[in-house]
N, C-alpha and C positions, 0 to 999 in steps of 0.2 A: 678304225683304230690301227694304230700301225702293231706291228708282228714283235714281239721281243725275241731277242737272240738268247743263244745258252748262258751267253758272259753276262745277262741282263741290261745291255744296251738295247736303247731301240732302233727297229730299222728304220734308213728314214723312207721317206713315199718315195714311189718307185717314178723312176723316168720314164718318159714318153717316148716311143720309137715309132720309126718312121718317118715319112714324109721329106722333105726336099731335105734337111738337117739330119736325116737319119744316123748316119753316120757318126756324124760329133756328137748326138745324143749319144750312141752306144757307146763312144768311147768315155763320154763321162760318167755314165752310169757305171761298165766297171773299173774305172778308176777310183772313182768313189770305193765301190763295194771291196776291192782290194787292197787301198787304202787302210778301210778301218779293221780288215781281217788280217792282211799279213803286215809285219814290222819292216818297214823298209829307210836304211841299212838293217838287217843281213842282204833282203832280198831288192829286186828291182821295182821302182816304183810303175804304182796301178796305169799311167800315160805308156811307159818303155811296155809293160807287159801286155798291153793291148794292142799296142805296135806289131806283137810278133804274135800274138792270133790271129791280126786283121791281115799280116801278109799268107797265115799258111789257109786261112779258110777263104781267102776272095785269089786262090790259085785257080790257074784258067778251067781245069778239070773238075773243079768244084762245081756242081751243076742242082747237086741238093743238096750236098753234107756241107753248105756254104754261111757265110754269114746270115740269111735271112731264116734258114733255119733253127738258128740258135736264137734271133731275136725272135721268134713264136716263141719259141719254148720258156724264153725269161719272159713273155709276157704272160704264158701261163701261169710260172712261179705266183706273179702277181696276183691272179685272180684265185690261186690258192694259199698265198700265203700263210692265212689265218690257222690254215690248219697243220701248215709244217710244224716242227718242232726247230728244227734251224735252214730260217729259208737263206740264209747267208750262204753255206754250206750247199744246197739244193742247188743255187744260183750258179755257185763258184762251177761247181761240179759240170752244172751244162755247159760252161763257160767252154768248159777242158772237154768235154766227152767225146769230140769228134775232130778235134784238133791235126791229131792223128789218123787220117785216114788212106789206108793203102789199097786198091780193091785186090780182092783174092787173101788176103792175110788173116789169119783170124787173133793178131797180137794189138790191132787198131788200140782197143780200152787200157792194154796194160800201157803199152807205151804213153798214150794219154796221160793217164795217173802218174808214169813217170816222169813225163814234162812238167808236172804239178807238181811234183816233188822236187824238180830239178828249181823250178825258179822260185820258190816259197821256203827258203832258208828263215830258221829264226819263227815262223809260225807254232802257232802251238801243234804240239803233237798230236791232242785231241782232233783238232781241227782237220789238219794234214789226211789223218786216220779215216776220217769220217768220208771228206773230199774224196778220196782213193777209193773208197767202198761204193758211195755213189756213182762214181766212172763206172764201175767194174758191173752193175748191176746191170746198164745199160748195155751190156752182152746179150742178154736177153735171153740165158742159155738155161735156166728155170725159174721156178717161180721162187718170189724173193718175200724176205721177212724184213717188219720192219717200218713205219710208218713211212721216214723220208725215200727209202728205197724204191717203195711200193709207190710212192706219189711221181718218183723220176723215172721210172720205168713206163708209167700212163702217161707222164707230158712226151718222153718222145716217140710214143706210140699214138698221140692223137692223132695224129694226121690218117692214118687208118681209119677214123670216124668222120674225116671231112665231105663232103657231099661229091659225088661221082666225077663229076669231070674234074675236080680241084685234085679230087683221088689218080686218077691217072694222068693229071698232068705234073701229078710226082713222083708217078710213076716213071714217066717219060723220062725225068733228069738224072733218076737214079738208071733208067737203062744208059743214057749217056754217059755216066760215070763208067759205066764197064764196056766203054767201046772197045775196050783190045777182047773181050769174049765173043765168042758166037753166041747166035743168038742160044744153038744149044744148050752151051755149058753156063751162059744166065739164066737160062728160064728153069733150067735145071735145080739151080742155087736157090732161084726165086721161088718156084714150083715147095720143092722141100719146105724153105721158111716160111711161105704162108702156111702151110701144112699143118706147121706145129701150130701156131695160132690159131687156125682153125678148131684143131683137138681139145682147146684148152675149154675147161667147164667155164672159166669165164676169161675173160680177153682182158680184161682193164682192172687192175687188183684194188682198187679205191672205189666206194662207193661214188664218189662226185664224177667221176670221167666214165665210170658203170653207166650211172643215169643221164648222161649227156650221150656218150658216144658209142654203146656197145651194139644197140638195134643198127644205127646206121653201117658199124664197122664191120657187125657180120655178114651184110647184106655186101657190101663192100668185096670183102672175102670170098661171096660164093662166086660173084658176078664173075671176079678177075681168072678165078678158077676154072670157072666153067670156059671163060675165051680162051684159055690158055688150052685147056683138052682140048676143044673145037679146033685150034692150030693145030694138034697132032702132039700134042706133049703128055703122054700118055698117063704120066705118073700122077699130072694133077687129078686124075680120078679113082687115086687109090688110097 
């Protein structure tokens, strides 16, 4: 059954990604999805705005915050749609949330939200509003209220629940992201933010991505933790 939007449009079936066409899939899918959400004239049509995420996310430093990470995350959209309230919105949001990525900065999400606001003239305000809240969730910086928030906050923390070596072989990309850091002053960062996920009474604020992913992502958790004190990084053990 496809997903109804707020405005009572349906969505339509989602696109296929991947594969040797991956590419022109993603871009028609959100052309499509941009399309039927933002009014274009005011704003840039959904091909032109895909143009200029496809160039800031497939920049050479991009190693996980890249294209292939945003296509997991709209595919997860998919397999939850039924239970968003506006998976249009959800969508949109992933689209944007790492667009902006600076390492060391901690203004990545706002800016994001304001590149969404920069080329989405003419949008409903509602919309806009919602869009911007969902960027801003993915901070990660507490726990969120909220059914869509709470569903965007678990797709892009799944990969935390992926099975161990897929787990630190994304790991790897995002240490490649912070080649200008020592290893110090990253494991340091890293150290800390798994920390707080650790403490959290539960990891994944949705029942659906709970019962899929929290056994495997805590085990996840202790495992990286424990290599990291073994290296001599003291603070993972505090």
């Amino acid at each position: 059954m496809r997903a109804p939007t707020p405005s009572g449009r349906e969505r339509p079936e989602p696109g296929r990604f991947g594969g040797a066409n991956g590419v022109e899939s993603d871009a028609r899918r959100f052309a499509a999805l941009w399309d039927r959400c933002i009014p274009s004239p005011p704003a840039r049509d959904g091909a032109d705005v895909y143009g200029e995420l496809q160039r800031r996310y497939e920049a050479p430093y991009r190693h996980f915050h890249n294209i292939a990470h945003i296509r997991d995350c709209v595919r997860r959209v998919d397999e939850v749609a039924p239970l968003l309230v506006d998976p249009d919105a959800v969508e949109l949001a992933l689209w944007f949330h790492d667009v902006v990525y600076d390492v060391g900065t901690a203004t990545n999400e706002r800016r994001s939200a304001e590149m969404f606001l920069a080329l989405s003239p003419g949008a409903r305000f509602a919309l806009r509003h919602r869009v911007c809240s969902l960027i801003m969730a993915t901070r990660h910086a507490r726990s969120v209220h909220g059914n869509d928030r709470r569903f965007i906050v678990d797709i892009d923390l799944s990969g935390f629940g992926a099975p161990w070596d897929d787990f630190m072989r994304n790991g790897a990309c995002l240490r490649e992201e912070s080649a200008a850091l020592t290893d110090a002053q990253y494991h340091a960062g890293q150290v800390s933010f798994l920390q707080r996920l650790q403490r959290r009474a539960r990891l994944y604020a949705t029942d659906y991505f709970r019962d899929r992913y929290e056994a495997v992502a805590r085990e996840n958790l202790r495992r990286i933790l424990e290599r990291l004190a073994q290296q001599g990084y003291a603070s993972a053990t505090r």
